[in-house]
C-alpha positions as CSV (number, residue, x, y, z in Angstrom):
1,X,5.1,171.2,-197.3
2,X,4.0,168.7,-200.2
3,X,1.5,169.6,-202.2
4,X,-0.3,166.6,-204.6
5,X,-1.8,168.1,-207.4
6,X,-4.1,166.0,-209.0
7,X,-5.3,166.9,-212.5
8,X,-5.5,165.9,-216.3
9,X,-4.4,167.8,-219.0
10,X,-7.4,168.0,-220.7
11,X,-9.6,169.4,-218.0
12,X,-9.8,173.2,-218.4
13,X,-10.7,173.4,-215.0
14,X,-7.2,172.0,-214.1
15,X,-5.4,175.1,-215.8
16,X,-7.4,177.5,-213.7
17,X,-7.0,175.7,-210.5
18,X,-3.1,175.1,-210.7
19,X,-3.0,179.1,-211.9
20,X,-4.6,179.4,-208.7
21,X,-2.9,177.6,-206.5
22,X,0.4,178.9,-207.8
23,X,-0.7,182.2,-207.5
24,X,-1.3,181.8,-203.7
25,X,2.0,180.3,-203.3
26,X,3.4,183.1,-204.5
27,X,1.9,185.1,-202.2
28,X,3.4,183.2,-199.1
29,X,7.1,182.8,-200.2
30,X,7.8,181.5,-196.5
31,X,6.0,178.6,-197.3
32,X,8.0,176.4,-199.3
33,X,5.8,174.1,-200.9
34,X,7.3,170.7,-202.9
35,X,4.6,170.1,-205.8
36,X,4.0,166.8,-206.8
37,X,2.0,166.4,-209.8
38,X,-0.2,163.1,-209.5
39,X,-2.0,162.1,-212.9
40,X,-6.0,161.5,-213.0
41,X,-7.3,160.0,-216.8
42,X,-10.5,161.9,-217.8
43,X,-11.1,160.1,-220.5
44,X,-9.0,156.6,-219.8
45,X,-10.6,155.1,-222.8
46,X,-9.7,157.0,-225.5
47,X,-7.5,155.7,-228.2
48,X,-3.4,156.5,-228.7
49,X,-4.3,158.8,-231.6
50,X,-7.2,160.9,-229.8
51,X,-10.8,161.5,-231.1
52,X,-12.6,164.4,-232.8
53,X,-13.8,166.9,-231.1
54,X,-17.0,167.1,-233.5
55,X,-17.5,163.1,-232.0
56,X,-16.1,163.4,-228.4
57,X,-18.9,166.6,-227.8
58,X,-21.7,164.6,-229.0
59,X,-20.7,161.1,-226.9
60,X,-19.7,163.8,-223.8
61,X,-22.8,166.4,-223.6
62,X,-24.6,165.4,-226.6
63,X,-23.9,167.9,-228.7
64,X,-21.7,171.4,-229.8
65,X,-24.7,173.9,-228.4
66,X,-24.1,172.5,-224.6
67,X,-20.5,172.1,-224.7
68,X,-20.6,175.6,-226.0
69,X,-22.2,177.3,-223.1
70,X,-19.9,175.5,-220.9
71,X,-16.9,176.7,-222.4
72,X,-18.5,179.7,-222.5
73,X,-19.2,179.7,-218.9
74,X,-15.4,178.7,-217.9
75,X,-13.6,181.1,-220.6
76,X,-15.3,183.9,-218.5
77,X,-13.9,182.5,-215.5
78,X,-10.9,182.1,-217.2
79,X,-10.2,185.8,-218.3
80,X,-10.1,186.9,-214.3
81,X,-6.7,184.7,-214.1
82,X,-5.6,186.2,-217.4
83,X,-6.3,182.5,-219.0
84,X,-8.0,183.5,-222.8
85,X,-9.3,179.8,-223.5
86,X,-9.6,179.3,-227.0
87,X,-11.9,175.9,-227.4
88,X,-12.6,176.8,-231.0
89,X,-8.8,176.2,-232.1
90,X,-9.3,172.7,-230.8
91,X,-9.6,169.8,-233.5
92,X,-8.9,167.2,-231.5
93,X,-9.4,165.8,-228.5
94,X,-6.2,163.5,-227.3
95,X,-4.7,161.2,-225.2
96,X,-3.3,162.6,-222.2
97,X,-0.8,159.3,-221.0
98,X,2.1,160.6,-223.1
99,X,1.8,164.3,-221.7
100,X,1.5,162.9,-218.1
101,X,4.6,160.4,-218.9
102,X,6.3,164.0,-219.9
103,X,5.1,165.5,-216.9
104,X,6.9,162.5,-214.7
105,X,9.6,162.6,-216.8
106,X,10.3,166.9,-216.4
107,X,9.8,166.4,-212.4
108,X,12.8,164.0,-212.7
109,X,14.6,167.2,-213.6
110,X,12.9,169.4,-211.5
111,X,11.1,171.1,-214.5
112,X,7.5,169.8,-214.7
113,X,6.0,173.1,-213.3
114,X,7.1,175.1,-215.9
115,X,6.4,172.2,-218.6
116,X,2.4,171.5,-217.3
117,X,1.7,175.7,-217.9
118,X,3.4,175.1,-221.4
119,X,1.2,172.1,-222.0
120,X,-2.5,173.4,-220.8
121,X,-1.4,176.9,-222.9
122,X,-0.9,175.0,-226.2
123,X,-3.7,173.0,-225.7
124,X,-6.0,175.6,-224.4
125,X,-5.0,178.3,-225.9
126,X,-3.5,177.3,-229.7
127,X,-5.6,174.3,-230.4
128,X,-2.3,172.2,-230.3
129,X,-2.7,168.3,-230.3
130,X,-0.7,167.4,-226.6
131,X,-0.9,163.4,-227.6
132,X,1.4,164.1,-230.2
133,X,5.4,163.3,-229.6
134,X,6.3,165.8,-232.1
135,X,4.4,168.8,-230.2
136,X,5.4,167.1,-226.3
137,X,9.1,167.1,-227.5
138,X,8.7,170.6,-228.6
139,X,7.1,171.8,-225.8
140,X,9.7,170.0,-223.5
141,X,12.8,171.9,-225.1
142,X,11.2,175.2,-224.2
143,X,10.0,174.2,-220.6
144,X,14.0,173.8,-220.4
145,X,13.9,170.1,-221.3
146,X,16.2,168.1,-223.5
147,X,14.0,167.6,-226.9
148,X,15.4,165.1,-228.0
149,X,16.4,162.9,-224.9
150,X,12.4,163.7,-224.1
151,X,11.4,162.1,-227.4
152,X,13.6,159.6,-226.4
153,X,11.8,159.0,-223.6
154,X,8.5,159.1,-225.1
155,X,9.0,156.6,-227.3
156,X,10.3,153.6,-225.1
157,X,6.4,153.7,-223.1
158,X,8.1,154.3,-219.7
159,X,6.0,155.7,-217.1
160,X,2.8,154.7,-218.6
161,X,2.5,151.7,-215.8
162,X,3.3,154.5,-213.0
163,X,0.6,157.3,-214.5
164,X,-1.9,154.5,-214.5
165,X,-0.6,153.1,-211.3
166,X,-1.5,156.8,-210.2
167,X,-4.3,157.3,-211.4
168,X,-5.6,153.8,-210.3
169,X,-4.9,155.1,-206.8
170,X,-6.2,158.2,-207.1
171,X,-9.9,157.0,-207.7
172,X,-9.1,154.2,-204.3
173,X,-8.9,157.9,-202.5
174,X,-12.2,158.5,-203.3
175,X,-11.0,161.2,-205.9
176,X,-13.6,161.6,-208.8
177,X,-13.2,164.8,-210.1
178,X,-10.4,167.2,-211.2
179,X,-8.4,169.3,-209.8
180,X,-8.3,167.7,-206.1
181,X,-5.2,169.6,-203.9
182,X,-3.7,167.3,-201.1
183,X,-1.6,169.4,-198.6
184,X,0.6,167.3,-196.2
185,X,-1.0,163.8,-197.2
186,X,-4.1,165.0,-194.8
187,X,-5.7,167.7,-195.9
188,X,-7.9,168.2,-199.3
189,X,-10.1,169.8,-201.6
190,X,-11.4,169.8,-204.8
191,X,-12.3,172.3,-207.7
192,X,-10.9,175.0,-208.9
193,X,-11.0,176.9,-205.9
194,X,-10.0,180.9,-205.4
195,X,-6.8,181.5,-204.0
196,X,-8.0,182.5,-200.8
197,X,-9.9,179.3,-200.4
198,X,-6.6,177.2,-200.8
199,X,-5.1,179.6,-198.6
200,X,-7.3,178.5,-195.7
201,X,-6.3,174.9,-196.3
202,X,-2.7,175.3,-196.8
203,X,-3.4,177.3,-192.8
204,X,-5.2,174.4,-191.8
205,X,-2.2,172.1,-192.7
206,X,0.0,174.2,-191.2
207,X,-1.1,174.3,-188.3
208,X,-1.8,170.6,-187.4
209,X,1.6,169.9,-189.2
């Protein structure tokens, strides 16, 4: 059963929605589910080095007071799935293409699951900067990755035409928010939906498979 995961690295409610979703798979170990991990660009604009967070709150919600009642908001979400979000540690606000070119590059070796927890944890948890190759080739020697054949990979740019190329053809879908779930290529739903909610679906597509 194939599974598109759709989701940026920079969207907290991406981390709580894949937590969910893997949590319901592991509920129904019969199921075996292939995940395919389909980038969407939040903030496609933003330059190579990233922005501030100071600048990128006030040109998103217009200042630290709102974006600080929305993080409030999801960290207590967040603690039910045993995510502790830690917005405060966050200095800056990056580019995701590199960590979604990782992302491609780990499912190529059948590793990507394991490297997109490490990447929304250091992000969300230690404040780390995920546009950086230094802290991407890091992370990718302890998702199980070569570090330096991933750094390798990061710097020769390739991927960036097929995350683009993805997430070009994610907003032809009619896909305009993050996380969005497609089971079996016919069957979606978007948010960061509870488990049980996902379970329905993944029923649904099961039984018109």
């Amino acid at each position: 059963m194939a599974i598109e995961i759709v989701f940026d690295l920079v969207c907290p409610w991406c981390f709580l929605g894949t937590r969910r979703l893997l949590r319901m798979l592991r509920a129904r170990p019969e199921v075996l589910a292939e995940l395919q991990w389909r980038p969407f660009l939040l903030n496609p604009d933003i330059a190579p080095e990233g922005v501030s967070r100071q600048d990128y709150l006030v040109r998103k919600f217009g200042g630290e007071d709102r974006a600080r009642r929305l993080h409030a908001a999801i960290a207590e979400v967040g603690r039910a799935e045993g995510i502790h979000f830690r917005f405060d540690r966050i200095r800056r606000i990056p580019c995701s293409l590199d960590a979604h070119r990782l992302v491609r590059f780990a499912q190529q070796h059948g590793l990507a699951e394991p490297l997109v927890d490490l990447l929304f944890e250091a992000y969300f948890l230690e404040g780390a900067d995920i546009g950086s190759i230094d802290v991407l080739s890091e992370l990718a020697g302890a998702a199980g990755l070569d570090p330096r054949g991933a750094r390798m990979f990061l710097l020769s740019r390739a991927e960036a035409e097929a995350v683009h190329a993805d997430n070009l053809r994610a907003h032809r879908l009619g896909i305009n928010g993050v996380p969005c779930f497609v089971i079996d290529g016919r069957h979606a739903i978007a948010g960061a939906q509870e488990p049980e909610v996902l379970e329905r679906l993944l029923d649904v597509a099961i039984l018109s498979a």
